[in-house]
PQR file with spaces between the fields and no chain letter, atoms N, CA, C, O and H, PARSE charges and radii, in Angstrom:
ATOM       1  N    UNK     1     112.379  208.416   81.735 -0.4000 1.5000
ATOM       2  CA   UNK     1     113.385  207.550   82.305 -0.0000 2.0000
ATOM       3  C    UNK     1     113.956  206.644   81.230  0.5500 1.7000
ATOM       4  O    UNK     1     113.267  206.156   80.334 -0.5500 1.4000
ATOM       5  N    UNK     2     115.429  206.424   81.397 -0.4000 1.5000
ATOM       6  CA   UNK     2     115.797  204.989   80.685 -0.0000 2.0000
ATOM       7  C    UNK     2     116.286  204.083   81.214  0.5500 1.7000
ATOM       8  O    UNK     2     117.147  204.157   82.091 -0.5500 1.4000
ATOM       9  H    UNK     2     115.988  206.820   82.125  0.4000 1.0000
ATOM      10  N    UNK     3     115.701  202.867   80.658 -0.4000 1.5000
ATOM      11  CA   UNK     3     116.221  201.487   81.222 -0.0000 2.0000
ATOM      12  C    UNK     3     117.298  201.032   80.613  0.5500 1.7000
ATOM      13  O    UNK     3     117.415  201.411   79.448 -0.5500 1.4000
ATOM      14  H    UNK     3     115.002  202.807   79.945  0.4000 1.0000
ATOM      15  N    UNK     4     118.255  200.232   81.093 -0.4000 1.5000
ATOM      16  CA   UNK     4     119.089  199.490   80.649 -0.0000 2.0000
ATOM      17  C    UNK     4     117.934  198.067   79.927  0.5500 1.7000
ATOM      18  O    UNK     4     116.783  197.809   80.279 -0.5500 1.4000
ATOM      19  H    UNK     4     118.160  199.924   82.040  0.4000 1.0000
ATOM      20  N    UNK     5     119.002  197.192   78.571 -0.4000 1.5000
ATOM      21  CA   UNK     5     118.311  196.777   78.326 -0.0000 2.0000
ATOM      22  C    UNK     5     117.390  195.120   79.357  0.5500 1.7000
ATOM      23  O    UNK     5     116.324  194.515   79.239 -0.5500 1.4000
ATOM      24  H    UNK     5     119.937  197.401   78.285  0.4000 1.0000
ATOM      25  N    UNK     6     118.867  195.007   80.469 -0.4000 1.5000
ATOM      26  CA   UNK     6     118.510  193.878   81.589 -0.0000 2.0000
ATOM      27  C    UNK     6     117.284  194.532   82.015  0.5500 1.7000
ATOM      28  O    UNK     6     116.488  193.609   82.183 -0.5500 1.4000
ATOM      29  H    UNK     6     119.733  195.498   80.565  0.4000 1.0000
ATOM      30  N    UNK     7     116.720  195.610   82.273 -0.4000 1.5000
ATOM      31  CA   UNK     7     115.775  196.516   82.893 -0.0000 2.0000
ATOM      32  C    UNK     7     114.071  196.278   82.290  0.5500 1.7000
ATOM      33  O    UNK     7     112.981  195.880   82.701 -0.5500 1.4000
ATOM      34  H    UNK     7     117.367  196.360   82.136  0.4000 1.0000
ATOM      35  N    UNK     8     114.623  196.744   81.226 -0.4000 1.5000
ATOM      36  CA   UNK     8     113.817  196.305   79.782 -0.0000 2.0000
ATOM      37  C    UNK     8     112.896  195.082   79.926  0.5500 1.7000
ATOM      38  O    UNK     8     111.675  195.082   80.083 -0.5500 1.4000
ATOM      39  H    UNK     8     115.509  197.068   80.892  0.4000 1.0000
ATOM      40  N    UNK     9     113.958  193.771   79.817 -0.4000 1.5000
ATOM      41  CA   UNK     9     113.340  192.509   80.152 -0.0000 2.0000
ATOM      42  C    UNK     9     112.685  192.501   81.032  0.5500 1.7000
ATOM      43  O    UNK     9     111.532  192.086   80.912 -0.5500 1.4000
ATOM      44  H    UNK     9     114.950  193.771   79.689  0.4000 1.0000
ATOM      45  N    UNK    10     113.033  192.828   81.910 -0.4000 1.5000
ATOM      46  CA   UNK    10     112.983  192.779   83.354 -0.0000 2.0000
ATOM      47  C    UNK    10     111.409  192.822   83.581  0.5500 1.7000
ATOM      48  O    UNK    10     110.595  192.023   84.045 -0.5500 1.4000
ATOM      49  H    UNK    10     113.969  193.165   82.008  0.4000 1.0000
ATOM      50  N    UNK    11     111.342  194.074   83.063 -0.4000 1.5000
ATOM      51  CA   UNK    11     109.739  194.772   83.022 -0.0000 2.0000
ATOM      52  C    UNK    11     109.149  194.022   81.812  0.5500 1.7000
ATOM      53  O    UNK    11     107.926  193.941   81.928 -0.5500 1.4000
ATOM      54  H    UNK    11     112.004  194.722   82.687  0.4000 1.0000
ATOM      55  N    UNK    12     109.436  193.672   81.129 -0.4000 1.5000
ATOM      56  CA   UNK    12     108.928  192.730   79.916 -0.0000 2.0000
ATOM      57  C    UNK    12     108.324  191.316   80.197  0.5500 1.7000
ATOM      58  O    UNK    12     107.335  190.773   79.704 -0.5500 1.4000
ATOM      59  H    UNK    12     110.429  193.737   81.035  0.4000 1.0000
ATOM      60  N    UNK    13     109.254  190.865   81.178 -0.4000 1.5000
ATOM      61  CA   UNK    13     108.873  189.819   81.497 -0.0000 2.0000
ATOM      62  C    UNK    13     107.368  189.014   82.634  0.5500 1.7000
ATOM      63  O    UNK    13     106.623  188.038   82.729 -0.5500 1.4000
ATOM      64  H    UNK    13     110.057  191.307   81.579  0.4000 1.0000
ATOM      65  N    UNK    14     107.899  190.914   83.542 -0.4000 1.5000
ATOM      66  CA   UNK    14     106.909  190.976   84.914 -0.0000 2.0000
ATOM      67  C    UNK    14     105.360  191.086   83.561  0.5500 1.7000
ATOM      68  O    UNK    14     104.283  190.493   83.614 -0.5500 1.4000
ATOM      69  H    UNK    14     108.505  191.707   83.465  0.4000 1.0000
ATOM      70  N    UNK    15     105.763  191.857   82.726 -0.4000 1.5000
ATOM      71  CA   UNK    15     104.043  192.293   81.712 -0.0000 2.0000
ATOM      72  C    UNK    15     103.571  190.531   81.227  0.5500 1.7000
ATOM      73  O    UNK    15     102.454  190.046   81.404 -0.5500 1.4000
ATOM      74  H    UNK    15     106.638  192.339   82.683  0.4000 1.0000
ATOM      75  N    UNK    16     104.501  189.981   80.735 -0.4000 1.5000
ATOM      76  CA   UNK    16     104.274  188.736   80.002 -0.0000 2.0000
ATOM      77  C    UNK    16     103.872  187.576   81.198  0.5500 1.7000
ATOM      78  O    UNK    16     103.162  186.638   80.836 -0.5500 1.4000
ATOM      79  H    UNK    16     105.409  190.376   80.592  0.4000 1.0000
ATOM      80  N    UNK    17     104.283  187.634   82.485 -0.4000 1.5000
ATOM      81  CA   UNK    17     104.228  186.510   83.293 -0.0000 2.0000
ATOM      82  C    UNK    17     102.394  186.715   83.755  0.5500 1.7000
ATOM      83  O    UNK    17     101.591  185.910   84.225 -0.5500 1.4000
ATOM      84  H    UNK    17     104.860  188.396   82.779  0.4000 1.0000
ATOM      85  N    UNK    18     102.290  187.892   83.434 -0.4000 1.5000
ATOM      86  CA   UNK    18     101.091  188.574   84.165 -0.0000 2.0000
ATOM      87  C    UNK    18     100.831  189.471   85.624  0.5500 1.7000
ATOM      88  O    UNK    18      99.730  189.786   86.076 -0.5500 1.4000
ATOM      89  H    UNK    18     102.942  188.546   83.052  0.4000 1.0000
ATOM      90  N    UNK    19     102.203  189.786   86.225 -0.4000 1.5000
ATOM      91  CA   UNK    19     102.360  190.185   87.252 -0.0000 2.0000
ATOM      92  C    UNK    19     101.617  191.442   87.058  0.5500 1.7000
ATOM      93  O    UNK    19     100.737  191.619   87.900 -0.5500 1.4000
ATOM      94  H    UNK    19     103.097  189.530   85.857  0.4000 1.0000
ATOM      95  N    UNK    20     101.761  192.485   86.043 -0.4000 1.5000
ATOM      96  CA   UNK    20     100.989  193.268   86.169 -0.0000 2.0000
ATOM      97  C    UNK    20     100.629  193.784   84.474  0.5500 1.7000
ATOM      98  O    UNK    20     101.411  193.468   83.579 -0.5500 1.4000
ATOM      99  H    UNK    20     102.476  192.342   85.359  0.4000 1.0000
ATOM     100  N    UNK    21      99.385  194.589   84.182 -0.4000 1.5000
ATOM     101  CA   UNK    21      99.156  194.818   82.714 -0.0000 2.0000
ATOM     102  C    UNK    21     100.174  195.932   82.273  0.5500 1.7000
ATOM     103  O    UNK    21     100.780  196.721   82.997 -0.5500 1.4000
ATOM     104  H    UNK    21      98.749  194.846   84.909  0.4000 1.0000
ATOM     105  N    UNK    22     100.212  195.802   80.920 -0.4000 1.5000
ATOM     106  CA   UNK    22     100.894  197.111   80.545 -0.0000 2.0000
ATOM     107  C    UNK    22     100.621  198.385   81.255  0.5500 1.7000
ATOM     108  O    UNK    22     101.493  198.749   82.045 -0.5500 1.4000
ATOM     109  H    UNK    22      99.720  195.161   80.332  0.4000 1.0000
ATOM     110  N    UNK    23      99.433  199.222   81.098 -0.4000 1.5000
ATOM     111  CA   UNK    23      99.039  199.737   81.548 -0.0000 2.0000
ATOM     112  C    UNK    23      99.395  199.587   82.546  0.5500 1.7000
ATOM     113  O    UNK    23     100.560  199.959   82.407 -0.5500 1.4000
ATOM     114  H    UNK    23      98.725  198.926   80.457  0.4000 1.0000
ATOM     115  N    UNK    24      99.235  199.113   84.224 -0.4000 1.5000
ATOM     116  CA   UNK    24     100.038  199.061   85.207 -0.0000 2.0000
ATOM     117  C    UNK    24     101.286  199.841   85.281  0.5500 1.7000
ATOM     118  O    UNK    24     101.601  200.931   85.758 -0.5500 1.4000
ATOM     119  H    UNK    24      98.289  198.810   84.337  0.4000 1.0000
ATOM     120  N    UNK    25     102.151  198.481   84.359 -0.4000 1.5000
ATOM     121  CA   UNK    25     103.863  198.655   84.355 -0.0000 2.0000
ATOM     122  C    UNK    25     104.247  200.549   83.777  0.5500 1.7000
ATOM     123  O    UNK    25     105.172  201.198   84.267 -0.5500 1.4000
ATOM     124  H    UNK    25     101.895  197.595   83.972  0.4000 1.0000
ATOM     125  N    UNK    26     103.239  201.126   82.623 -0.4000 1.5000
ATOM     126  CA   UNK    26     103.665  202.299   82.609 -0.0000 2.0000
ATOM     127  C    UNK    26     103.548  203.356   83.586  0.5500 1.7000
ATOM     128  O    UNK    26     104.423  204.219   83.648 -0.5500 1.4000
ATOM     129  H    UNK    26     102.488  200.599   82.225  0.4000 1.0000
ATOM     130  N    UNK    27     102.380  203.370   84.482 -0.4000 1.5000
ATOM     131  CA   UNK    27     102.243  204.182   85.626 -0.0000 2.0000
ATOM     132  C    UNK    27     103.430  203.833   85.903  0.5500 1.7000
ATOM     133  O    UNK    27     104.349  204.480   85.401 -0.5500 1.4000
ATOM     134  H    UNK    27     101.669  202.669   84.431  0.4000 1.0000
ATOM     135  N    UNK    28     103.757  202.554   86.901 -0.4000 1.5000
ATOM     136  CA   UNK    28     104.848  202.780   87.675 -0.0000 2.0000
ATOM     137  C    UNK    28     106.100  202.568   87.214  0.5500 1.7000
ATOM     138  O    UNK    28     106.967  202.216   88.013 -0.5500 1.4000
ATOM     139  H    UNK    28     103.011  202.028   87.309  0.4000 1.0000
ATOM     140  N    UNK    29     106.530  202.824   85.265 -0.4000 1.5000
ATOM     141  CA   UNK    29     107.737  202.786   85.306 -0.0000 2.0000
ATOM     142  C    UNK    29     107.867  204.336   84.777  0.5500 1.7000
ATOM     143  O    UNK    29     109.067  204.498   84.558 -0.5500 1.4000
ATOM     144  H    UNK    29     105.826  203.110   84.615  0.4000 1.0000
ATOM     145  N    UNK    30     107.255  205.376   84.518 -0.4000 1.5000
ATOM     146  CA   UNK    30     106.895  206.376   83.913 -0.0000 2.0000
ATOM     147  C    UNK    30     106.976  206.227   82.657  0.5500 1.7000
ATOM     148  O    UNK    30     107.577  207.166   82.134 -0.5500 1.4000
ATOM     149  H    UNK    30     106.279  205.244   84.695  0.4000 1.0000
ATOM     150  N    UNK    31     106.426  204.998   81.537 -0.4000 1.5000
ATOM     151  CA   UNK    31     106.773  204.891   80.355 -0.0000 2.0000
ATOM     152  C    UNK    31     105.180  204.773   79.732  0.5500 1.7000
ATOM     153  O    UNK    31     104.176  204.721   80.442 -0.5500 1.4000
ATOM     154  H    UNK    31     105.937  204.235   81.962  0.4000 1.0000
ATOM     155  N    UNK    32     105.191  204.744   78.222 -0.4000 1.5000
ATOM     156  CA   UNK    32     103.915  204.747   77.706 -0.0000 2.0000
ATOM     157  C    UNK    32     103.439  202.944   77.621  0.5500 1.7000
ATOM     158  O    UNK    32     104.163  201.949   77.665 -0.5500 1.4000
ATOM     159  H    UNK    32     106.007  204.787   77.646  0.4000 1.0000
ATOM     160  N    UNK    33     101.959  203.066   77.487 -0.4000 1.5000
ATOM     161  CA   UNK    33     101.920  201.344   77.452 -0.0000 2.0000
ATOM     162  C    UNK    33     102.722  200.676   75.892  0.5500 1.7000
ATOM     163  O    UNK    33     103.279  199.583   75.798 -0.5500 1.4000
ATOM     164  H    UNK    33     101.371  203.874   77.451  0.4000 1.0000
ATOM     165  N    UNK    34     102.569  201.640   74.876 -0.4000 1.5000
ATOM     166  CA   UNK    34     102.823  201.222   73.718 -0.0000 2.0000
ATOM     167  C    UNK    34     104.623  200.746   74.406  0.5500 1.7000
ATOM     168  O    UNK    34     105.189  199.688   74.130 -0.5500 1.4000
ATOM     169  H    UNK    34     102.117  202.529   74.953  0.4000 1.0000
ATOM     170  N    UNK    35     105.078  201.619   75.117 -0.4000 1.5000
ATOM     171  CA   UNK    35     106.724  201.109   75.608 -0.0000 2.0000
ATOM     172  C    UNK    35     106.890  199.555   76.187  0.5500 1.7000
ATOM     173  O    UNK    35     107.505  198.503   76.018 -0.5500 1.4000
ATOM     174  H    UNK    35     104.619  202.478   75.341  0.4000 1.0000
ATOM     175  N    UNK    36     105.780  200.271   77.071 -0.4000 1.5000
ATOM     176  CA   UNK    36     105.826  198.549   77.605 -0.0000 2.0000
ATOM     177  C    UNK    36     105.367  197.644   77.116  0.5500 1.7000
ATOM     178  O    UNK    36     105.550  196.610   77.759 -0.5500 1.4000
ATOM     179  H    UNK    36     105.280  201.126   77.207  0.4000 1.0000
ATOM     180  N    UNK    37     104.634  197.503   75.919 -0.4000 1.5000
ATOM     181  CA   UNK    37     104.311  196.779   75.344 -0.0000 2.0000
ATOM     182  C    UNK    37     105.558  195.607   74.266  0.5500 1.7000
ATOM     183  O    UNK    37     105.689  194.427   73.943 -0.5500 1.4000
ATOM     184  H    UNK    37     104.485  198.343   75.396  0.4000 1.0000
ATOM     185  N    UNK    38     106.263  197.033   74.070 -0.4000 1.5000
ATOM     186  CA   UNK    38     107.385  196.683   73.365 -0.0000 2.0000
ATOM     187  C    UNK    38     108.290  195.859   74.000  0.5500 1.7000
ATOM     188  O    UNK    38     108.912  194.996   73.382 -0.5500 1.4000
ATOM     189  H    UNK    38     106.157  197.992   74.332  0.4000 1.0000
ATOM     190  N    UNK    39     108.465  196.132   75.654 -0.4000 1.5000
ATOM     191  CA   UNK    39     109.267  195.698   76.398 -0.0000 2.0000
ATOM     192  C    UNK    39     109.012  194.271   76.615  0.5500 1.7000
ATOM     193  O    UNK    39     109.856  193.381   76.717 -0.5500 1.4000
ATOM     194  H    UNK    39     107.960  196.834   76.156  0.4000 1.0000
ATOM     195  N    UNK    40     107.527  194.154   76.680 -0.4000 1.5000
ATOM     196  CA   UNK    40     107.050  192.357   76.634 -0.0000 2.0000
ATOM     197  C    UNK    40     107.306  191.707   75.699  0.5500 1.7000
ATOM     198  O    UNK    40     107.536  190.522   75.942 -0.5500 1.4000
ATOM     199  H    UNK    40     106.841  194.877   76.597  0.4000 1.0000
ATOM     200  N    UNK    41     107.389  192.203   74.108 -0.4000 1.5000
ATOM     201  CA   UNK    41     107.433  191.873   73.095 -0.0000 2.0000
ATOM     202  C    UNK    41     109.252  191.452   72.923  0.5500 1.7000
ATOM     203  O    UNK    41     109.644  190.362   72.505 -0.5500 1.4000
ATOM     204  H    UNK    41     107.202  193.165   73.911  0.4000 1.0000
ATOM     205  N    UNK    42     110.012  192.405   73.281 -0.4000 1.5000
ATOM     206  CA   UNK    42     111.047  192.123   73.254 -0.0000 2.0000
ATOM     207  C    UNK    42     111.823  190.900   74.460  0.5500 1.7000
ATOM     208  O    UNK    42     112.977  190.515   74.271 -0.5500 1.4000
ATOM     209  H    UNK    42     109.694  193.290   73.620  0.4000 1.0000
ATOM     210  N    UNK    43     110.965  190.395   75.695 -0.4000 1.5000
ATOM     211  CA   UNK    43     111.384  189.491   76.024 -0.0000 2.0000
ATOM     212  C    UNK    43     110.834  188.366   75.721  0.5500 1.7000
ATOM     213  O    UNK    43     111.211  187.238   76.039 -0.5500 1.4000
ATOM     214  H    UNK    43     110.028  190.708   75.849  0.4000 1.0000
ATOM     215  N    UNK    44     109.638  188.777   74.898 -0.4000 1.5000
ATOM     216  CA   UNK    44     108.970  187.034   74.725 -0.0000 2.0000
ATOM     217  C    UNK    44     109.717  186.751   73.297  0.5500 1.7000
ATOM     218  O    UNK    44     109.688  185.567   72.962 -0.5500 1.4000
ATOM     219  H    UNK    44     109.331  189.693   74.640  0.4000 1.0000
ATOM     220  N    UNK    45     110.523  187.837   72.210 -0.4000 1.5000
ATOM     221  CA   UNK    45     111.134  187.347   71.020 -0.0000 2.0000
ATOM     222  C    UNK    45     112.181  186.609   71.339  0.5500 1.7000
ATOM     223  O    UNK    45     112.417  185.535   70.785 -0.5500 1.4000
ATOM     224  H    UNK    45     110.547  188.799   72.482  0.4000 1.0000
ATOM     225  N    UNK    46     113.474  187.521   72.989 -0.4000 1.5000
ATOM     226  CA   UNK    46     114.328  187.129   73.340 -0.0000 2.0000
ATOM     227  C    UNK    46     114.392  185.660   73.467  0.5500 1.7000
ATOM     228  O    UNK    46     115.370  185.054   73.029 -0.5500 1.4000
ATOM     229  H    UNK    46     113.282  188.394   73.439  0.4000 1.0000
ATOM     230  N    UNK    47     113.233  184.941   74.143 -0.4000 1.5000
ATOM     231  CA   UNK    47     113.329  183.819   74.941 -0.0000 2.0000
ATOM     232  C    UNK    47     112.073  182.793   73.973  0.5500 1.7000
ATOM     233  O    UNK    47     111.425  181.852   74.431 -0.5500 1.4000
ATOM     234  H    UNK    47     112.439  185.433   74.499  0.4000 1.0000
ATOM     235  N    UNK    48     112.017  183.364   72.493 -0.4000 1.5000
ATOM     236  CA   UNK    48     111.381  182.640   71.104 -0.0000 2.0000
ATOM     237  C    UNK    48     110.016  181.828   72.349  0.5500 1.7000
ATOM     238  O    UNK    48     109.937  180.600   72.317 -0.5500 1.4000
ATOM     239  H    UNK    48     112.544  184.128   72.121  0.4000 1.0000
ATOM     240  N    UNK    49     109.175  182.523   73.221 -0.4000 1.5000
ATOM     241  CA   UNK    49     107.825  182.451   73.479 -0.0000 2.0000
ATOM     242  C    UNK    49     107.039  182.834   72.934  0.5500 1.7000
ATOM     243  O    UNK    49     107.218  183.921   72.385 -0.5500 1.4000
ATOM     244  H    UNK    49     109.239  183.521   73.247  0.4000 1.0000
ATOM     245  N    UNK    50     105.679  182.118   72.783 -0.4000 1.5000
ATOM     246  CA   UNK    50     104.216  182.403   72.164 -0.0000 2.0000
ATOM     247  C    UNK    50     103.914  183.986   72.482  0.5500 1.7000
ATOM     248  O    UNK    50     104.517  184.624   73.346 -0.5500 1.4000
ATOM     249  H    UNK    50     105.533  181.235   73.229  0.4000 1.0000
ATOM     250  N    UNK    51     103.063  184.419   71.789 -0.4000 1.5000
ATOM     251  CA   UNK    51     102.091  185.778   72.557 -0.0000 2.0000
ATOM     252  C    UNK    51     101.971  184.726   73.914  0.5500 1.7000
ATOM     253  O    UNK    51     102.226  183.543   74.138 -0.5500 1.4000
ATOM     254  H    UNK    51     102.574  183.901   71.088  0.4000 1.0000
ATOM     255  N    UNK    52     101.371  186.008   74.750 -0.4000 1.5000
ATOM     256  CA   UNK    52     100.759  185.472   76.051 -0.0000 2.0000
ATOM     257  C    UNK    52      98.723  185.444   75.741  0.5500 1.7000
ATOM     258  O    UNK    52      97.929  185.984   74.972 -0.5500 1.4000
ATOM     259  H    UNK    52     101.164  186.969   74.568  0.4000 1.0000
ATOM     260  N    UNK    53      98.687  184.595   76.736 -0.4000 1.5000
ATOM     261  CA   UNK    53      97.314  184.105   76.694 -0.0000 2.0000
ATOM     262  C    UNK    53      96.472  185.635   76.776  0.5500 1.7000
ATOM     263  O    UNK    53      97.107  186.672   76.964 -0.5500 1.4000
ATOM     264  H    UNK    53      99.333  184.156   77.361  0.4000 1.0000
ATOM     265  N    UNK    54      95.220  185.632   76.639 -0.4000 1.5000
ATOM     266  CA   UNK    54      94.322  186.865   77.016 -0.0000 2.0000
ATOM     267  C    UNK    54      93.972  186.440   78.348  0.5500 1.7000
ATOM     268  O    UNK    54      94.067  185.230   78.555 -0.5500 1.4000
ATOM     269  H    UNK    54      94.704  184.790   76.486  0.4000 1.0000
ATOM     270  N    UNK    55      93.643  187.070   79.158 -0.4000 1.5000
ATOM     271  CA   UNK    55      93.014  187.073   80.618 -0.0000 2.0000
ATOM     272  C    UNK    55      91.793  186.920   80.741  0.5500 1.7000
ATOM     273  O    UNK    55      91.280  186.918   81.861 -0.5500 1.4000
ATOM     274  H    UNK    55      93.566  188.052   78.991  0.4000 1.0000
């Protein structure tokens, strides 16, 4: 699948807020975690936030 990049965030943001783990977000977006990983990474650069905490 491809996301637009609003999409991107989107899912970047749900990984970073903690709504769900990477892992999670790739099952249900059909993407790899390393993707979604990227996708968190790219909204926490967007919006110049810390890493996120560990759980």
């Amino acid at each position: 699948m491809k996301y637009t990049k609003e999409e991107r965030l989107d899912i970047g943001r749900r990984i970073y807020e903690g709504e769900f783990t990477r892992y999670e977000a790739a099952v249900k977006y059909g993407i790899g975690a390393d993707c979604a990983r990227d996708y968190m990474r790219l909204y926490r650069d967007l919006n110049s936030l810390p890493p996120p905490q560990p759980r």
